[in-house]
C-alpha positions as CSV (number, residue, x, y, z in Angstrom):
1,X,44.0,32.8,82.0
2,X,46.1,29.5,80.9
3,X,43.8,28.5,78.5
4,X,43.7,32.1,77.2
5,X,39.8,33.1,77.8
6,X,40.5,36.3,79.8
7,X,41.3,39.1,77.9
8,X,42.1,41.3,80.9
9,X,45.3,43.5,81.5
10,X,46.9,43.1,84.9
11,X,49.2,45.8,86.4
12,X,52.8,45.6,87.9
13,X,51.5,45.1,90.8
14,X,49.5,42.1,90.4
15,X,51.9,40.5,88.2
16,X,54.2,40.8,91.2
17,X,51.8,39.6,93.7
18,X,50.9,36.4,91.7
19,X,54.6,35.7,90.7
20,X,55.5,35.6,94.4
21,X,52.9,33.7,95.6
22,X,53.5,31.2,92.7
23,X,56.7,31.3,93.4
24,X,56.3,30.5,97.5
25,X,53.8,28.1,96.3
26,X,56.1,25.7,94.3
27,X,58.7,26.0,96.6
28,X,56.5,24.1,99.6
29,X,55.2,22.5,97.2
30,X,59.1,21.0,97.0
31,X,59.9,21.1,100.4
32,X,57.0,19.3,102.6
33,X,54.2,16.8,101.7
34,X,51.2,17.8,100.3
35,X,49.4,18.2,103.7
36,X,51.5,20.4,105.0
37,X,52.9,22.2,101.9
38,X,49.2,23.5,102.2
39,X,48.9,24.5,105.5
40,X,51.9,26.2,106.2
41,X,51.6,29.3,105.4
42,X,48.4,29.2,107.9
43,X,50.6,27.8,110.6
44,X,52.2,29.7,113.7
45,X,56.0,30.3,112.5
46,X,58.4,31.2,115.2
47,X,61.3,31.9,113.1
48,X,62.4,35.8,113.3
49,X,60.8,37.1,110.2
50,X,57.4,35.6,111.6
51,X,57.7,36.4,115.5
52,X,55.6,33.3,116.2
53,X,52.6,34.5,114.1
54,X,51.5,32.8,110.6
55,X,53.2,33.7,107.0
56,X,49.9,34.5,105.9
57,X,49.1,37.5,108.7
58,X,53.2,38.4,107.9
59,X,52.2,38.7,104.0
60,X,48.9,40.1,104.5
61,X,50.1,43.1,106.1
62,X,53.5,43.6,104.5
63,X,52.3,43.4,101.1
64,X,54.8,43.1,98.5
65,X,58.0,44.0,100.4
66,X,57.4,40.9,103.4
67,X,55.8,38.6,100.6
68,X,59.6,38.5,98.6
69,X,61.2,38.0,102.0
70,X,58.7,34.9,102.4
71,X,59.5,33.7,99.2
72,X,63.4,34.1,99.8
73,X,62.6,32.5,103.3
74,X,61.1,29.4,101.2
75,X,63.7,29.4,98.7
76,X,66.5,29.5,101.7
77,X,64.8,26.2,103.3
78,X,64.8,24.0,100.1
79,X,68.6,25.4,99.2
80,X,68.0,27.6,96.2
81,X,69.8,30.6,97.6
């Protein structure tokens, strides 16, 4: 898509989706090393929006709603809100 070979149309809703995970993306990608920038989201997370399961299950089932509250969540660790 960066390089501009895909001449597909996304919707709202997946504009959205891949904004937000882009977004929760770069901010690990600021606030932990590589290793664990990438594995977080797969990890047990025992802070109240997660209940001790992973930010994946928590995004996975929430959709759009719990994946901007992730991304807040992220952006509230590394300061930006």
């Amino acid at each position: 898509m960066k390089k501009g070979q895909w001449s597909g149309i996304l919707s709202q809703d997946a504009l959205t989706r891949i904004s937000v995970l882009v977004g929760i993306f770069k901010g690990l990608r600021l606030l932990f090393s590589e290793p664990l920038s990438d594995e977080w989201i797969r990890l047990a997370n025992k802070g109240s929006l997660y209940g001790g399961r992973r930010p994946l299950d928590t995004v996975i089932e929430g959709g759009i709603p719990k994946m901007l509250e992730v991304r807040r969540h992220v952006d509230t660790l590394r300061g930006g809100l």
